[in-house]
C-alpha positions as CSV (number, residue, x, y, z in Angstrom):
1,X,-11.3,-40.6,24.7
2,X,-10.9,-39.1,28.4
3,X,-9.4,-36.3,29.8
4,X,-5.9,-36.8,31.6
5,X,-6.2,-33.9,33.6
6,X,-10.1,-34.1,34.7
7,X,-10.8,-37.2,37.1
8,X,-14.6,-38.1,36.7
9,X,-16.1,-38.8,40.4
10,X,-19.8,-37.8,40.5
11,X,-22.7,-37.6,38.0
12,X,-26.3,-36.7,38.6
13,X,-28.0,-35.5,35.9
14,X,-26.5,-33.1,33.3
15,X,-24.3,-32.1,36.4
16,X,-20.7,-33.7,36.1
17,X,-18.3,-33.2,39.2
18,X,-14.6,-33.9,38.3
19,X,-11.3,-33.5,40.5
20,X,-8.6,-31.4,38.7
21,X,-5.0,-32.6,38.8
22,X,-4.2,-30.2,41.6
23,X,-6.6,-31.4,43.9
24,X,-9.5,-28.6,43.1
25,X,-12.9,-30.3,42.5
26,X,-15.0,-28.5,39.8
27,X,-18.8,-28.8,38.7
28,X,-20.0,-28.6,35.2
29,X,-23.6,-28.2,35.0
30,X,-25.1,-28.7,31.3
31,X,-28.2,-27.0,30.0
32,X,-28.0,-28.0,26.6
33,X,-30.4,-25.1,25.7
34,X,-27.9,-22.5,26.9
35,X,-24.5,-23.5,27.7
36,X,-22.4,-25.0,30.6
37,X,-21.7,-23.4,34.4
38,X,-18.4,-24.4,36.0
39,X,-18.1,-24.3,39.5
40,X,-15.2,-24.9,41.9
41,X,-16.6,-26.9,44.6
42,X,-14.6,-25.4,48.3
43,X,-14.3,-28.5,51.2
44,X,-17.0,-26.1,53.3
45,X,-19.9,-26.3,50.7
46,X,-19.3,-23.2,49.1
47,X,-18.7,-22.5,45.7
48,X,-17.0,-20.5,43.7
49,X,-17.8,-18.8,39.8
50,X,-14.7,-20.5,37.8
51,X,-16.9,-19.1,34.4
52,X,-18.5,-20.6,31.6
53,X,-19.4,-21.7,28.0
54,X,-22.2,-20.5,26.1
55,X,-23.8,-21.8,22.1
56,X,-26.2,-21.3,19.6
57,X,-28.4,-24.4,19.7
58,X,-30.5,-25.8,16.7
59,X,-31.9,-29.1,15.4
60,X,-31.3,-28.7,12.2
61,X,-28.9,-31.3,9.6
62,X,-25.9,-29.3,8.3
63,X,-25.6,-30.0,4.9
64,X,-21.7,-30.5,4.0
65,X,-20.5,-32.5,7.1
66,X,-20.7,-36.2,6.6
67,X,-21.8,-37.3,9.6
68,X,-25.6,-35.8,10.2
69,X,-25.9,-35.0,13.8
70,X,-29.3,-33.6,15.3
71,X,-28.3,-31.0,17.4
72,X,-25.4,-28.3,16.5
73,X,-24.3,-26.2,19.0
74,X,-22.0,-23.3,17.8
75,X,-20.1,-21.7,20.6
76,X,-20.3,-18.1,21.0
77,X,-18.9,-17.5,24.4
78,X,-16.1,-19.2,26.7
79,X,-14.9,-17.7,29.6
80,X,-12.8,-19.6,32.2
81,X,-11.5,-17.4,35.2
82,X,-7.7,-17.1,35.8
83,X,-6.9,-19.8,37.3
84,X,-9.5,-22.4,35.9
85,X,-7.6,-22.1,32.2
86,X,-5.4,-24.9,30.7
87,X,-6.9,-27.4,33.1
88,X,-8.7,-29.4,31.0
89,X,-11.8,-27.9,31.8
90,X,-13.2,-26.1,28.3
91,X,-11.7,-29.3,26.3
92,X,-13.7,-31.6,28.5
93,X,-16.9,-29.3,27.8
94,X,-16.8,-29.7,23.8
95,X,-15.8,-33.0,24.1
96,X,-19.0,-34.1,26.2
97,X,-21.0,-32.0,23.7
98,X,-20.0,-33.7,20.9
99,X,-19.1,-37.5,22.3
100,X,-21.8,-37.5,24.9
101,X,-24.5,-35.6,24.1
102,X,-24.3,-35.9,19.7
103,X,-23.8,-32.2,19.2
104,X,-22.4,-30.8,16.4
105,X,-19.9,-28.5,18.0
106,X,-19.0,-25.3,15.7
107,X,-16.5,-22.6,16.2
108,X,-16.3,-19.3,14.5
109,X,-13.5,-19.2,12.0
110,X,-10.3,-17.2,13.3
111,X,-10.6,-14.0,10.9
112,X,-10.1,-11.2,13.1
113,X,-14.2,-10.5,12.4
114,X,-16.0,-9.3,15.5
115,X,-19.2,-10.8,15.7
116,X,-22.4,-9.8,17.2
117,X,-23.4,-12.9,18.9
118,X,-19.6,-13.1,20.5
119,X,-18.6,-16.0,18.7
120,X,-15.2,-14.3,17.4
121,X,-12.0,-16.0,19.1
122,X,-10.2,-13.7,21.4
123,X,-7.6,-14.4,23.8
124,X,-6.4,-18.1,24.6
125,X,-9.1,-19.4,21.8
126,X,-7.4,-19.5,18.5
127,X,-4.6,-21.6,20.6
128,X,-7.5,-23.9,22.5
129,X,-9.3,-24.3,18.9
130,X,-6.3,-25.6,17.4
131,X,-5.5,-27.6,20.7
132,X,-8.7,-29.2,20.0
133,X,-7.9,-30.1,16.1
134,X,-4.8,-31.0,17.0
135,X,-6.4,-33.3,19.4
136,X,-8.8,-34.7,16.9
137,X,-11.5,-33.4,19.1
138,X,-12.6,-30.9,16.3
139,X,-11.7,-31.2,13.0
140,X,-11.5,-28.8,10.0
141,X,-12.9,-25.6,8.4
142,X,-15.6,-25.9,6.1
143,X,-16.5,-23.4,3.4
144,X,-18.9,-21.1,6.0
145,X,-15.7,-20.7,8.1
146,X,-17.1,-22.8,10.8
147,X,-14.7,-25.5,12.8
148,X,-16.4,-28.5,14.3
């Protein structure tokens, strides 16, 4: 399953260069330890912070999700820049986690609970969580109030 608005044209690595719809060309640099950097990639070798996506990351099985995955990695920060959101970017992130690179990808449940390693939806994310249920990128809550 793609992305409509993301057109793939470079890999090298854990570094995934994609053209956006409007003609933008972004970089999304993986570090499966800490999270993801995306960059906007200017025609004069520059580049610009468009922001970034942050998890917890462990090996261990998660009892009460069918499939058994090695790796979970429970988000606790995304933060796209004005400009960058609704592009297709933060979907195509948790959708390389999970399809590409096996990851168990977790949200934080949407319970108006603040949480000290920032995992608490704020903003745009209860609308891009459910985007990505709707989606069948995610699927549901289980009894820890975690999404995958």
């Amino acid at each position: 399953m793609g992305n409509t608005k993301l057109k793939l044209v470079k890999i090298e690595g854990d570094v995934f260069v994609y053209d956006l719809k409007d003609g933008r060309r972004i970089q999304l640099a993986f570090d499966l330890d800490n999270g993801c950097e995306v960059t906007e990639l200017l025609s004069d070798n520059e580049e610009v912070n468009a922001g970034s996506i942050s998890w917890e990351h462990n090996d261990e099985e998660y009892d009460g999700y069918e499939r058994i995955q090695d790796e979970r990695c429970h988000i606790t920060h995304l933060n796209l820049f004005s400009g960058y959101i609704r592009q297709g970017i933060g979907t195509e992130i948790i959708r390389k986690l999970k399809e590409d690179y096996g990851c168990l990808v977790t949200f934080s449940d949407d319970d108006g609970i603040r949480r000290d390693d920032g995992s608490h939806l704020t903003g745009d994310g209860p609308a891009f969580v459910n985007s990505l249920k709707r989606n069948e990128i995610i699927e549901d809550i289980n009894d820890e109030g975690l999404m995958y």
